[in-house]
C-alpha positions in Angstrom: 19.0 13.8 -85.1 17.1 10.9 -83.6 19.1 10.2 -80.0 18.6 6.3 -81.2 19.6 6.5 -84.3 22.6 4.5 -85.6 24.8 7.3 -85.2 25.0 7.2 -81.3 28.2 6.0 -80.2 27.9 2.5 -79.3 27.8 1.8 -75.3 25.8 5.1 -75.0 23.1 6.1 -73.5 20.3 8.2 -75.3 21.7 11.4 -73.8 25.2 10.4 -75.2 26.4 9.5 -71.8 28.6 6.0 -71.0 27.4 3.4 -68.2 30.8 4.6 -66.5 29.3 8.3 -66.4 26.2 7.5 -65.8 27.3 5.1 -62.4 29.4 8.1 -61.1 26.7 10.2 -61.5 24.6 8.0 -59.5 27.6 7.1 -57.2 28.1 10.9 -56.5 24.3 11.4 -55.3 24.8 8.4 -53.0 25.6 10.6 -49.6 26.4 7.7 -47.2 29.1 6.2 -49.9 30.8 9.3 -50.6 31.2 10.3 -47.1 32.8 7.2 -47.2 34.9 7.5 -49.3 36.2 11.0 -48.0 37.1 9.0 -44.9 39.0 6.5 -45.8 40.7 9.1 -48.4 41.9 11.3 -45.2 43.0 7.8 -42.8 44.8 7.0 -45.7 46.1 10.1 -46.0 46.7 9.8 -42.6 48.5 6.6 -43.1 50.7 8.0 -46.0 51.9 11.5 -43.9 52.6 9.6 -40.7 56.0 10.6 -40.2 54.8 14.2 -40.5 51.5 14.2 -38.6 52.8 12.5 -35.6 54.4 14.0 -32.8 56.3 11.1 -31.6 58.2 8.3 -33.5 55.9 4.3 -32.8 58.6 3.3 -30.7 59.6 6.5 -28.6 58.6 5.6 -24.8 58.6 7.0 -21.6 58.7 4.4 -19.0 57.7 6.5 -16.4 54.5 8.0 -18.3 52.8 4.4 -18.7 49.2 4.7 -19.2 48.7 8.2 -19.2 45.9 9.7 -19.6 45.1 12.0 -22.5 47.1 14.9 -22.1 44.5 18.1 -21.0 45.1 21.0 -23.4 44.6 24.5 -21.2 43.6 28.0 -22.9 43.4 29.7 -19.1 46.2 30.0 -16.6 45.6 29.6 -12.8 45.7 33.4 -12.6 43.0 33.3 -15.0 45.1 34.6 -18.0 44.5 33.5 -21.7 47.0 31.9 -23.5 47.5 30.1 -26.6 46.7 26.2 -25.9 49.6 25.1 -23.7 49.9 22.0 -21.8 51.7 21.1 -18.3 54.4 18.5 -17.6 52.9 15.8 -15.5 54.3 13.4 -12.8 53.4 10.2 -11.7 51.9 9.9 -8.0 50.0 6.3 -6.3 46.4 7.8 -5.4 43.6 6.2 -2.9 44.0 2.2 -3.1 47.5 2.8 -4.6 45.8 3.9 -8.0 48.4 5.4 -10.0 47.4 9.2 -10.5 49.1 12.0 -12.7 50.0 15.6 -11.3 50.1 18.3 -13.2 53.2 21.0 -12.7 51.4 24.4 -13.1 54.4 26.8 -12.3 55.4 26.1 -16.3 53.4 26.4 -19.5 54.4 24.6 -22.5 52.5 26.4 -25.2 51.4 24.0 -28.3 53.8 24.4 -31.6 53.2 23.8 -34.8 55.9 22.5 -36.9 57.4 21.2 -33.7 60.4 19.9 -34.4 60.9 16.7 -33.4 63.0 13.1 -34.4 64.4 12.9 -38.1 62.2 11.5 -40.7 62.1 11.0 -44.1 58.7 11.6 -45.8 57.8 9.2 -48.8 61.2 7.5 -48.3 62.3 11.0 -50.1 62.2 14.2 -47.9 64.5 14.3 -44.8 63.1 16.6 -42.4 62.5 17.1 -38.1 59.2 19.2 -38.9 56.1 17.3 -37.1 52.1 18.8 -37.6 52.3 19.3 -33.9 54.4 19.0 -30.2 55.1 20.4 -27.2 59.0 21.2 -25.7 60.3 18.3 -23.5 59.9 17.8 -20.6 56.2 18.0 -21.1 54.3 15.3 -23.2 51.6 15.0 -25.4 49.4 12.9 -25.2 46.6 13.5 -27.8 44.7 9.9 -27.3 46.4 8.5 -24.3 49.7 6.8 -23.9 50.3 2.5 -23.8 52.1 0.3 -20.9 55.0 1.5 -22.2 54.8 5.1 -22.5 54.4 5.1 -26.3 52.2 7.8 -27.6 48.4 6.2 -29.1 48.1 9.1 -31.3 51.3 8.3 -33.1 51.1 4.6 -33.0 47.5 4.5 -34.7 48.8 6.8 -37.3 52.0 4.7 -38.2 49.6 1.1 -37.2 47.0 2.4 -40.1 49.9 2.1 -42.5 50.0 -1.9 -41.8 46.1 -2.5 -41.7 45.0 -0.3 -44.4 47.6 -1.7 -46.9 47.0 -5.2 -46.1 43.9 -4.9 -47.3 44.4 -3.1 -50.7 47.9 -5.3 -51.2 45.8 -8.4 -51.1 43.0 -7.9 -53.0 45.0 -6.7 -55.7 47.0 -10.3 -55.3 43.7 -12.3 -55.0 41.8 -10.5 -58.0 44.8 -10.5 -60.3 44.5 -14.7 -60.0 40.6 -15.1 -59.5 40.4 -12.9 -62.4 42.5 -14.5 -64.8 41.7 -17.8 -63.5 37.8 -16.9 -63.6 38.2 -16.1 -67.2 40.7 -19.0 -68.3 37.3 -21.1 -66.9 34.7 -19.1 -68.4 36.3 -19.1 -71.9 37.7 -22.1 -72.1 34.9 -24.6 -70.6 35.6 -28.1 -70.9 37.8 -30.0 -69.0 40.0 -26.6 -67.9 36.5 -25.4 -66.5 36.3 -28.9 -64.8 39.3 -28.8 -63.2 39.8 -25.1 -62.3 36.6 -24.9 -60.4 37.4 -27.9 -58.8 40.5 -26.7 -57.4 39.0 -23.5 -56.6 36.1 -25.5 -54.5 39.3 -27.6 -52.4 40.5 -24.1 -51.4 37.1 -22.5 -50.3 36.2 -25.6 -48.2 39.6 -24.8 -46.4 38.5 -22.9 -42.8 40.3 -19.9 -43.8 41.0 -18.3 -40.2 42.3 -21.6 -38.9 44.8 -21.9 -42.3 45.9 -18.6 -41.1 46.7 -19.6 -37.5 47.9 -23.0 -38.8 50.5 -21.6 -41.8 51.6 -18.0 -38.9 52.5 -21.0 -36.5 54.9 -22.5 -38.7 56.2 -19.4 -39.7 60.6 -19.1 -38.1 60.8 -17.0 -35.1 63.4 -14.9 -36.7 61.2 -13.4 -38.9 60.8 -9.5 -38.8 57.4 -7.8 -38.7 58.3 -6.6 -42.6 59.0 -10.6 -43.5 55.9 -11.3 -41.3 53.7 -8.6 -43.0 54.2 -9.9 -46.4 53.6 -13.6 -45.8 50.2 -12.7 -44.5 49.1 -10.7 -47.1 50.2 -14.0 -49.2 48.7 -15.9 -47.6 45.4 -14.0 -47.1 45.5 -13.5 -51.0 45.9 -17.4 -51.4 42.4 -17.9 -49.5 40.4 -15.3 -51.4 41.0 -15.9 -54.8 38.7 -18.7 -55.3 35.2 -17.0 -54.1 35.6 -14.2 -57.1 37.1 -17.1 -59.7 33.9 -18.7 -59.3 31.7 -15.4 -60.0 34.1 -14.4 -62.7 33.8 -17.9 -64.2 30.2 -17.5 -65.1 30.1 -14.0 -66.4 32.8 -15.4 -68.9 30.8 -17.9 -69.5 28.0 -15.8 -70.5 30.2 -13.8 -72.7 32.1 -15.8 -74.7 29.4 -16.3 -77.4 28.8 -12.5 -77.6 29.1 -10.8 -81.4 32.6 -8.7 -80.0 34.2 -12.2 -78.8 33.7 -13.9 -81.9 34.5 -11.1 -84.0 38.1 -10.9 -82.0 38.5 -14.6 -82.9 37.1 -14.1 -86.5 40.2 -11.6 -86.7 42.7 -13.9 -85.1 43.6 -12.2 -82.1 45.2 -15.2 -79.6 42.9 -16.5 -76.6 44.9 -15.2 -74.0 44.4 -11.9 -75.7 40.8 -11.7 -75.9 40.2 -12.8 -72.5 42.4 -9.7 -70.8 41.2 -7.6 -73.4 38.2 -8.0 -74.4 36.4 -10.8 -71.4 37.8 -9.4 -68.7 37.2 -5.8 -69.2 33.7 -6.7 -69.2 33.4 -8.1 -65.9 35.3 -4.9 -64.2 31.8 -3.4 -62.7 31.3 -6.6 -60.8 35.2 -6.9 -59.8 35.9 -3.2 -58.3 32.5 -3.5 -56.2 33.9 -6.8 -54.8 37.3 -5.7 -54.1 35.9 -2.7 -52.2 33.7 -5.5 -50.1 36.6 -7.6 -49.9 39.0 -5.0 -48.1 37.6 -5.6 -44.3 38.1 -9.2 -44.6 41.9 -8.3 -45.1 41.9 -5.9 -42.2 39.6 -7.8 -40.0 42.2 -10.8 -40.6 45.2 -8.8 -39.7 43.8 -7.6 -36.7 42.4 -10.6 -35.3 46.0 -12.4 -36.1 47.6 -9.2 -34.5 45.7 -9.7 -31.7 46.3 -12.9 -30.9 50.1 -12.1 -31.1 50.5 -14.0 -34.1 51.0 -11.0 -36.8 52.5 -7.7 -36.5 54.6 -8.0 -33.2 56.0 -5.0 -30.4 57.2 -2.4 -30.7 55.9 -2.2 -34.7 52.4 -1.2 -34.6 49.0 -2.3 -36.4 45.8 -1.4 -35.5 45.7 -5.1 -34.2 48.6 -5.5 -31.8 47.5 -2.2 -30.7 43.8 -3.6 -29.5 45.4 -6.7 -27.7 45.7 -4.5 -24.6 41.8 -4.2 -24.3 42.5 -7.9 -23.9 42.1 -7.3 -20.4 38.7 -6.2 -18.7 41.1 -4.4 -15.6 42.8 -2.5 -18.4 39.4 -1.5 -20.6 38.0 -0.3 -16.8 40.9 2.0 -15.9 42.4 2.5 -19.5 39.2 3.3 -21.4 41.6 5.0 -24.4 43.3 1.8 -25.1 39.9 0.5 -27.3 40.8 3.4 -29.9 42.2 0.7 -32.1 38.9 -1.1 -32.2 37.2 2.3 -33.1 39.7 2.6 -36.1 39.5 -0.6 -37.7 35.4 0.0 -36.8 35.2 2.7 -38.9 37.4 1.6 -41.6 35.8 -1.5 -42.0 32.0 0.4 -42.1 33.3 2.9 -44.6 34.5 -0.1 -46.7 31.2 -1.6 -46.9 29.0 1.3 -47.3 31.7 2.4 -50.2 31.1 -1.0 -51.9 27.3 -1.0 -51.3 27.1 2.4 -52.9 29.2 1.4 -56.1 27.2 -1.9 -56.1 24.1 0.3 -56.7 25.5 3.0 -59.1 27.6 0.3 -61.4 25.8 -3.2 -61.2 23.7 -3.6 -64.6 21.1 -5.6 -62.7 21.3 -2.8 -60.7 20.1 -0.9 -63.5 17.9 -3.1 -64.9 15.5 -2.7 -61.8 15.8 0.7 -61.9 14.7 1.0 -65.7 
């Protein structure tokens, strides 16, 4: 049978394959986005199994271990043995020009343990258990990354901080799609006077500075608020400012589609406006919308950390990957604490993989995309 004959399934390619199939085959071939995308699958992973994959709990400190280094992992004893990796409890000590120094007590070995057990969890809010991927026996510590000014373990508090700026970012844009979507197609659809005065609105909020409305609406936020209260309102607030960039877009693919044969066919058959649009408008515009959303991520995480940062988002002793980089604040700290910029590597590679992912479904799912390369 003739692949072009009217037989072939409509939205079909010759070979009988869909433009969905045919993007993740091209999406799949694309080596830089799907590396990508296996990163951010294991930090959010990561993110998820926190409770487990952590040695310590985000707030457990030792005041007497502020800023330690990363904790050295030994497979040789001082008699020259082989062991199983083991650590050494350290103590503080003031070095030359009252530097303060770590010693390490190498009469005892405390041998690395699986499964430590460790403080009670409960994993997914479901599993109680004391089982952590890895520990060492008190009195020893350890210190994968380095520890804070407060003795907190930087391992654990990136892992339980990637929980607060990964979300953010995937909690928002699902806010600020669901309304630049619908509102997008409500203009597109409608035109007239509801296009006239949708767009309008939508060009009031994007001439708002959005970084300073952030500042501006956190400063007026009560004191009393907890970091859980805290964390929502941003993401609300964050998905108030980016709706009205993607309306915009959304708006004018609408536009173009409301006169196509399957539109008028819908209204031909009676179906109700607010029907067609989230069934039949919208659905056509989803290749454009996932690749923005997957662009649209670091703004989120870039926002909560620069707010964190500034003290004005997630606050001590709950961690983000933003509160966590405020103490590279200080070039004295940076100098003698090089391990307290692993934050900034994080959210560095988050935000990368982010935006190679989106680049890479950009070119496997956008038609123009295709166009060109027909």
């Amino acid at each position: 049978m003739d692949a072009a004959s009217p037989s072939a399934a409509p939205g079909t390619s010759p070979s009988g394959q869909t433009p969905f199939r045919r993007g993740l085959r091209r999406l799949r071939r694309n080596r830089v986005a799907m590396a990508s995308w296996w990163i951010l699958v294991a930090l959010y992973a990561a993110a998820v199994l926190a409770d487990a994959l952590a040695p310590y709990h985000f707030d457990d400190d030792r005041r007497d271990l502020t800023a330690h280094p990363p904790t050295q992992i030994h497979l040789v004893d001082r008699e020259g043995r082989w062991h199983w990796p083991f650590v050494y409890a350290t103590r503080p000590t003031l070095g030359p020009y009252h530097r303060r120094q770590f010693i390490e007590d190498r009469s005892i070995r405390y041998p690395l343990r699986l499964l430590a057990r460790g403080q009670r969890y409960r994993l997914l809010g479901l599993v109680s258990s004391d089982r952590h991927m890895i520990g060492v026996e008190a009195p020893a510590r350890l210190y994968l990354l380095g520890a804070d000014s407060r003795g907190r373990d930087l391992f654990s508090r990136l892992l339980y901080g990637a929980r607060v700026s990964l979300s953010i970012g995937l909690v928002g844009v699902f806010i600020s799609f669901v309304i630049g979507l619908f509102v997008g197609g409500l203009a597109g659809y409608f035109g007239g006077w509801v296009d006239d005065l949708l767009m309008r609105v939508c060009e009031m909020i994007m001439m708002i500075p959005s970084f300073y409305l952030l500042l501006a609406l956190r400063a007026a936020f009560p004191p009393e608020l907890s970091s859980v209260q805290v964390y929502l309102l941003i993401v609300i607030i964050m998905a108030f400012i980016g709706w009205a960039g993607l309306a915009r877009v959304v708006r004018g693919l609408a536009f173009s589609l409301r006169e196509r044969e399957f539109i008028v066919a819908a209204r031909a058959a009676g179906r109700s406006h607010v029907g067609i649009i989230v069934s039949h408008l919208l659905p056509n515009t989803a290749s454009y919308a996932i690749v923005a959303a997957t662009l649209s991520v670091p703004g989120y995480i870039l926002g909560e950390a620069a707010l964190s940062l500034l003290g004005l988002g997630i606050q001590d002793p709950h961690a983000s990957w933003g509160n966590l980089l405020s103490e590279a604040m200080a070039i004295a700290q940076v100098r003698l604490h090089p391990w307290v910029l692993w934050p900034g590597a994080f959210i560095f590679i988050a935000v990368m993989a982010y935006n190679f992912l989106g680049d890479g479904l950009r070119d496997a799912f956008d038609p123009r995309m295709e166009a060109v390369r027909r």
